[in-house]
C-alpha positions as CSV (number, residue, x, y, z in Angstrom):
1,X,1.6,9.5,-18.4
2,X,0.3,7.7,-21.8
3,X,-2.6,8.5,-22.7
4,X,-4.0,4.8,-22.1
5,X,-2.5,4.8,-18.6
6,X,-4.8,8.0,-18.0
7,X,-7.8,6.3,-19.5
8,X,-7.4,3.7,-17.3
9,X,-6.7,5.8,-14.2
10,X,-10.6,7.6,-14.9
11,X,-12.0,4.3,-16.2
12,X,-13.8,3.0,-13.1
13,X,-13.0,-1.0,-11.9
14,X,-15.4,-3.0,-14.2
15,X,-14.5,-0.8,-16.9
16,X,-10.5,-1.8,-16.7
17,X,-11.1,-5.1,-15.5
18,X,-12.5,-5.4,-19.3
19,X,-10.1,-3.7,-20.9
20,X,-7.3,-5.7,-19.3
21,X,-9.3,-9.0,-20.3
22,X,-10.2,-10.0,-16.7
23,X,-14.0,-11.0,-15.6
24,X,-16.2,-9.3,-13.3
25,X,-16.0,-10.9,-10.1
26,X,-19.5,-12.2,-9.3
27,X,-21.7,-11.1,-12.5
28,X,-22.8,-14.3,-13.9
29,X,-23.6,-15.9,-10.5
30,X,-25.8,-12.8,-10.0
31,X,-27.0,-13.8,-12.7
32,X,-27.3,-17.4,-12.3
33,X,-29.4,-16.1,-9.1
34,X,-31.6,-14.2,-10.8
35,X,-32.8,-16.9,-13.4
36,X,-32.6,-19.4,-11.2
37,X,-35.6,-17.1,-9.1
38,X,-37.3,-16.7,-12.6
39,X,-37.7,-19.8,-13.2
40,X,-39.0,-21.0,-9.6
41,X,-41.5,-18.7,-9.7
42,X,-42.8,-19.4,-13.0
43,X,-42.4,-23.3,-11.9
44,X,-44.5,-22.3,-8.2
45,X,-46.9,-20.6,-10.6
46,X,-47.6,-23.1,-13.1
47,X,-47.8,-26.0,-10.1
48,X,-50.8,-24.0,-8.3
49,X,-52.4,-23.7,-12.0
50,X,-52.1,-27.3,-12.5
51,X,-53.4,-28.6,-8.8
52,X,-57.1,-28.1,-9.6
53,X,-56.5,-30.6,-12.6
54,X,-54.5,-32.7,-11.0
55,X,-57.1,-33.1,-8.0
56,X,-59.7,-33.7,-10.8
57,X,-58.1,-36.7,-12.5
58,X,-56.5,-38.3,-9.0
59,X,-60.4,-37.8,-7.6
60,X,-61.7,-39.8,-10.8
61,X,-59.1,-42.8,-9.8
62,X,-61.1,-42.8,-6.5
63,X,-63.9,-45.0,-5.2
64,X,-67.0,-43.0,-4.0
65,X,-66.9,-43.4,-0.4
66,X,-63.2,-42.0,-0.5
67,X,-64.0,-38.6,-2.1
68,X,-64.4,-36.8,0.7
69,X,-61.4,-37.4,2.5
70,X,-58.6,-35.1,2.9
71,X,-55.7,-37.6,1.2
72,X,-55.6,-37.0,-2.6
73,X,-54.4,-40.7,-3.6
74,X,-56.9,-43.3,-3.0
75,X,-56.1,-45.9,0.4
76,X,-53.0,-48.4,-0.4
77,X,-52.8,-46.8,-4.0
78,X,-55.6,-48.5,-5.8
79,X,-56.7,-47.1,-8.5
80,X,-60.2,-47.5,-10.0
81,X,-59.3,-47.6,-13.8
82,X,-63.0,-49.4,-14.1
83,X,-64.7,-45.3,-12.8
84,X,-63.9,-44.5,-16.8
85,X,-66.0,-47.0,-18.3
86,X,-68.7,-46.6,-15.6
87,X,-69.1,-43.2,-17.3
88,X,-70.1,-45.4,-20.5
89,X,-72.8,-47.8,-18.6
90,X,-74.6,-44.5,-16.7
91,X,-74.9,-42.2,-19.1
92,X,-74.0,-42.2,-23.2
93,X,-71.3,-40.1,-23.1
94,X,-70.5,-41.0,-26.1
95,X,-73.6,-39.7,-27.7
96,X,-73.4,-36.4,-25.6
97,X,-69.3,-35.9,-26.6
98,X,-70.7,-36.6,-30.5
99,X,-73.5,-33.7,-30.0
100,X,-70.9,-31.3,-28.5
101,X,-68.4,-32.0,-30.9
102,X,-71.0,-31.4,-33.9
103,X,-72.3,-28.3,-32.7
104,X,-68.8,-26.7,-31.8
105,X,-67.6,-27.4,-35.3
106,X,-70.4,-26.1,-37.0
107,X,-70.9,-22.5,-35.0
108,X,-66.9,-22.3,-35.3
109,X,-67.0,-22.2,-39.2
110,X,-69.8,-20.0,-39.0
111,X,-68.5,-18.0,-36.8
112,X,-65.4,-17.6,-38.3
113,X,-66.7,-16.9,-42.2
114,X,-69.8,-14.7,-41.2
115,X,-66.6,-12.6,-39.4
116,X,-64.2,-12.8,-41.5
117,X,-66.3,-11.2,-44.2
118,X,-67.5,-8.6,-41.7
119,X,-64.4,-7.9,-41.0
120,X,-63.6,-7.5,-44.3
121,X,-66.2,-5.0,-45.5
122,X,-65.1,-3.4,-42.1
123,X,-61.1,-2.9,-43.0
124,X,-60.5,-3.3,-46.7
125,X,-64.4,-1.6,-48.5
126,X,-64.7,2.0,-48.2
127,X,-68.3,3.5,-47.6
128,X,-70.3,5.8,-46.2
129,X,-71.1,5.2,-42.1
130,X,-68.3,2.4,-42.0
131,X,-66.8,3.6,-39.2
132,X,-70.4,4.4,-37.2
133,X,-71.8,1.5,-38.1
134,X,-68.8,-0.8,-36.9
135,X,-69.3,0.8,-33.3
136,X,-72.5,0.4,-33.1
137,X,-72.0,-3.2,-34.1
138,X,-69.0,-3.2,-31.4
139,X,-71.0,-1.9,-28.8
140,X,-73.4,-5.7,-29.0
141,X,-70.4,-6.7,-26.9
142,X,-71.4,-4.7,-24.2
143,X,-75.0,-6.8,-23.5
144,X,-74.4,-9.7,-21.4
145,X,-75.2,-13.6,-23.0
146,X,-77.8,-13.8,-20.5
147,X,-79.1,-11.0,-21.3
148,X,-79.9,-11.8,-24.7
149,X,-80.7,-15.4,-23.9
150,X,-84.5,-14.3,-23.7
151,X,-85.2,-12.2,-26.7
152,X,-83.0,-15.5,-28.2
153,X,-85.4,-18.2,-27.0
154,X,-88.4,-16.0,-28.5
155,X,-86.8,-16.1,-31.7
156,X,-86.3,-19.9,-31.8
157,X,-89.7,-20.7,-30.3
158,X,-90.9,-18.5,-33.4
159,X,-89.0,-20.4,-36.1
160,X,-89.8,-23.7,-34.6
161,X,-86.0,-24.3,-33.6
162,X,-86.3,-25.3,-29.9
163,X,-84.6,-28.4,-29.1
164,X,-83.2,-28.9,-32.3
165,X,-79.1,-28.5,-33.3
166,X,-80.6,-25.5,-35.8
167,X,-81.5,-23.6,-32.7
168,X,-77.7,-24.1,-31.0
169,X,-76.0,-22.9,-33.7
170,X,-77.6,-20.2,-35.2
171,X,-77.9,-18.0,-32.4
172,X,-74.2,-18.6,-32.0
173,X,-72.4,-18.3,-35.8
174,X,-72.1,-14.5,-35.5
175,X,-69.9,-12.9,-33.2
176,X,-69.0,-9.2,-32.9
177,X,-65.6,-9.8,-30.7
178,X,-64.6,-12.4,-33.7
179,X,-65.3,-9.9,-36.3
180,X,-63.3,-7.2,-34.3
181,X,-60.5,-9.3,-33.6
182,X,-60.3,-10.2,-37.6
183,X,-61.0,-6.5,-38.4
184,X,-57.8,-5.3,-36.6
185,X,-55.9,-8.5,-38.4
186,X,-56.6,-6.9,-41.4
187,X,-56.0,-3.5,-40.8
188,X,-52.2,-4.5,-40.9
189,X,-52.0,-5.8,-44.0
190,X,-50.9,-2.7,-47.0
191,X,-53.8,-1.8,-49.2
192,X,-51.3,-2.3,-52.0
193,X,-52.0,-5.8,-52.2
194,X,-56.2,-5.4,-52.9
195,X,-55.3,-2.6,-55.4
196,X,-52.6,-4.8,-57.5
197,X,-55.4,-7.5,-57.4
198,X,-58.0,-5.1,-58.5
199,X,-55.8,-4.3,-61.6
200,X,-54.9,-7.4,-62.3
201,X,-59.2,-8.1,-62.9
202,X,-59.9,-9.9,-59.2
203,X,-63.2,-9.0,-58.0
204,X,-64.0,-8.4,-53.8
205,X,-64.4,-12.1,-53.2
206,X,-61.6,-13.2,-55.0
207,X,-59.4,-10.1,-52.9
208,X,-61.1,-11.6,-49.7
209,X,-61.0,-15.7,-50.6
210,X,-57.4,-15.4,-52.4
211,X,-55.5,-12.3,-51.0
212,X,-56.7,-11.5,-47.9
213,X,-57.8,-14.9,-46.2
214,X,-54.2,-16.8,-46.8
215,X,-52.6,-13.6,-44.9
216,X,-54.9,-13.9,-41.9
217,X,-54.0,-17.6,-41.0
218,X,-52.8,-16.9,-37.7
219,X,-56.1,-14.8,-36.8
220,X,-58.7,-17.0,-38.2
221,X,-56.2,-20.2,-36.0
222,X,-57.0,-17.7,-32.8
223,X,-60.3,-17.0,-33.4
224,X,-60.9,-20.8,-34.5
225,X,-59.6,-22.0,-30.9
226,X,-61.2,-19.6,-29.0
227,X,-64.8,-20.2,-31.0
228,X,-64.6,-24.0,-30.4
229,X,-63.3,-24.4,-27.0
230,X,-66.2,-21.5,-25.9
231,X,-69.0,-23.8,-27.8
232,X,-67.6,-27.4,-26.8
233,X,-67.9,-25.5,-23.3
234,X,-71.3,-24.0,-23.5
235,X,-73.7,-24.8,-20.8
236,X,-76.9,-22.6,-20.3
237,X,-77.7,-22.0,-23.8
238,X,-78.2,-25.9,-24.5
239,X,-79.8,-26.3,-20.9
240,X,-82.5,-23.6,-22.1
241,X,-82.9,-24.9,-25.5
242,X,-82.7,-29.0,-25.3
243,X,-85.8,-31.4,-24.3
244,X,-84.3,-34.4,-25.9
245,X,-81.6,-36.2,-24.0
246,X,-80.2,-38.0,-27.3
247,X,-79.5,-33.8,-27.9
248,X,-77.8,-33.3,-25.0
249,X,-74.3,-31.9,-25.1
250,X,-71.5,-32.9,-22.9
251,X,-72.0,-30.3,-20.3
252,X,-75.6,-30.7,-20.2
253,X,-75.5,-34.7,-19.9
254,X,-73.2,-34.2,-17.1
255,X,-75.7,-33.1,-14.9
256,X,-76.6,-36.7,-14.8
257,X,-74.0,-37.4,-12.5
258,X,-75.2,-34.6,-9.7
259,X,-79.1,-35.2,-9.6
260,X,-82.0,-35.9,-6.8
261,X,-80.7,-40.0,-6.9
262,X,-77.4,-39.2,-5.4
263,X,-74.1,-37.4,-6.3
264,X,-71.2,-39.8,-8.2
265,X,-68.2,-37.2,-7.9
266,X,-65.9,-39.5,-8.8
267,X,-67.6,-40.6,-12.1
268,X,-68.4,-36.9,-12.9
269,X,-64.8,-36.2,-12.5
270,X,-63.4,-39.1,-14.6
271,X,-66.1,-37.3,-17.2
272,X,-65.0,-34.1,-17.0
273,X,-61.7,-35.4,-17.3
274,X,-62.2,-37.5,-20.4
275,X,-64.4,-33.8,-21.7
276,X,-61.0,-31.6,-20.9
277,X,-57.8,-33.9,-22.3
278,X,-58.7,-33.3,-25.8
279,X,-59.0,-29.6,-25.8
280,X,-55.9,-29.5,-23.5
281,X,-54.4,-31.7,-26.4
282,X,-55.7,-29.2,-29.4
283,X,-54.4,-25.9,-27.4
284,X,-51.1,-27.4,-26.8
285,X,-50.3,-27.8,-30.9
286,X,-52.1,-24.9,-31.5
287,X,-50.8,-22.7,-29.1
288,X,-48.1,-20.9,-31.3
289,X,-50.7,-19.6,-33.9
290,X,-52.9,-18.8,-30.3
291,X,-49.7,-16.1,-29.2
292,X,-49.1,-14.9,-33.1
293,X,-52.9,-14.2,-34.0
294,X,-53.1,-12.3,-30.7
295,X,-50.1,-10.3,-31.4
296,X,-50.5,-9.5,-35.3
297,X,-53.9,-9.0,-34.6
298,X,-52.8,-5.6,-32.1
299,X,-50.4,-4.1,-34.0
300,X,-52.8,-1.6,-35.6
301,X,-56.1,0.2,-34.6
């Protein structure tokens, strides 16, 4: 016996089936099967996700007097385009949507530069009680927003910043979870890089503004989503703070809609979904850097 014919004799079925150029006799259907599962689950899953939203913008198609009722599309498929610009003629959402947008852009670029150059003094500046001080400075993360919403108010009632957009956004441009997030961004990038800068005659803020900030794109992106849709969002911070209705931010304003005069569901919903669509819009193209910055951003510790 050759010594290929006794190979093949100890070679088990699969494995000669190969070497004789045939196919495995059910393999890719098994494996048809079991991406075809994959992706029906993941399908099921995203359709349940999607069902509170889509309940939302079919609800704000509806007439009032047909929200309660169990059928999700309005009687003989009519639907009230007009509920949008009611929203316009009850409250001014327009006003409201300006206010939120302002204040979310503003305690986003705080946020993001007072902790990206926390971070930096954090990962990349050696001195003494770095380390301690960090986790004492972690640890703020650990008190509840509500709990600090008191000590908060004091402060603004003391600088003369209640219902003003000076007492939103202060309060809210520092952020210890953005500066940790940025910290361990930067912990992955070599030391090598601020050295040949140093030699080369940069100072610290031209390591930080011309080194070290290009390389962290995809963690200030993450940190840049996660700051703004958090503000646009915010609810009892701007309830506390705001007397002034031309101040009100979107959430805030809403409240219109569900008040002692009567509940307009349908209206609030065609707000709320007029409020959502653009973030949903801004996480959509932004989503890759979202994945990356999160990623990068735990490689080191």
């Amino acid at each position: 016996m050759s010594t290929i014919d006794t190979v093949s004799a100890h070679a088990g079925p699969a494995t000669a089936r190969r070497q004789t150029g045939g196919t495995v006799i059910g393999s890719p259907l098994s494996r048809f099967l079991r991406t075809a599962g994959l992706h029906g689950i993941l399908v099921l899953a995203g359709f349940t996700f999607i069902l509170p939203f889509l309940w939302m913008v079919l609800t704000s198609l509806k007439p009032l007097d047909e929200v309660g009722l169990p059928n999700w599309l309005p009687e003989q498929l009519r639907f009230r385009w007009g509920n949008y610009g009611e929203v316009f003629r009850v409250i001014p959402f327009a006003r409201f949507y300006w206010n939120s947008l302002f204040v979310a852009a503003w305690v986003t670029f705080l946020q993001v530069f007072t902790s990206s150059l926390a971070a930096f003094s954090f990962a990349r500046i050696a001195w003494r009680g770095r380390d301690r001080v960090f986790l004492l400075y972690l640890s703020t993360m650990m008190l509840p927003g509500l709990v600090m919403m008191i000590p908060n108010y004091q402060a603004m009632i003391r600088l003369g910043l209640v219902d003003s957009y000076a007492g939103l956004i202060i309060p809210a441009a520092f952020s210890a979870f953005g500066t940790f997030l940025l910290r361990q961004f930067m912990l992955t990038i070599p030391t090598s890089l601020d050295e040949a800068a140093e030699i080369d005659g940069a100072s610290k803020w031209q390591v930080y503004w011309d080194v070290i900030l290009p390389l962290c794109r995809p963690g200030l992106i993450t940190l840049t989503i996660f700051t703004f849709i958090g503000n646009y969002h915010s609810f009892f911070w701007p309830l506390v703070m705001l007397k002034s209705v031309d101040k009100y931010t979107l959430p805030v304003g809403l409240l219109f809609f569900d008040s002692t005069r009567g509940q307009t569901t349908h209206l609030l919903m065609a707000a709320v979904t007029m409020s959502v669509i653009p973030m949903v819009i801004l996480f959509v193209f932004l989503q890759r850097y979202l994945v990356k910055g999160i990623q990068l951003g735990a490689v080191k510790g």
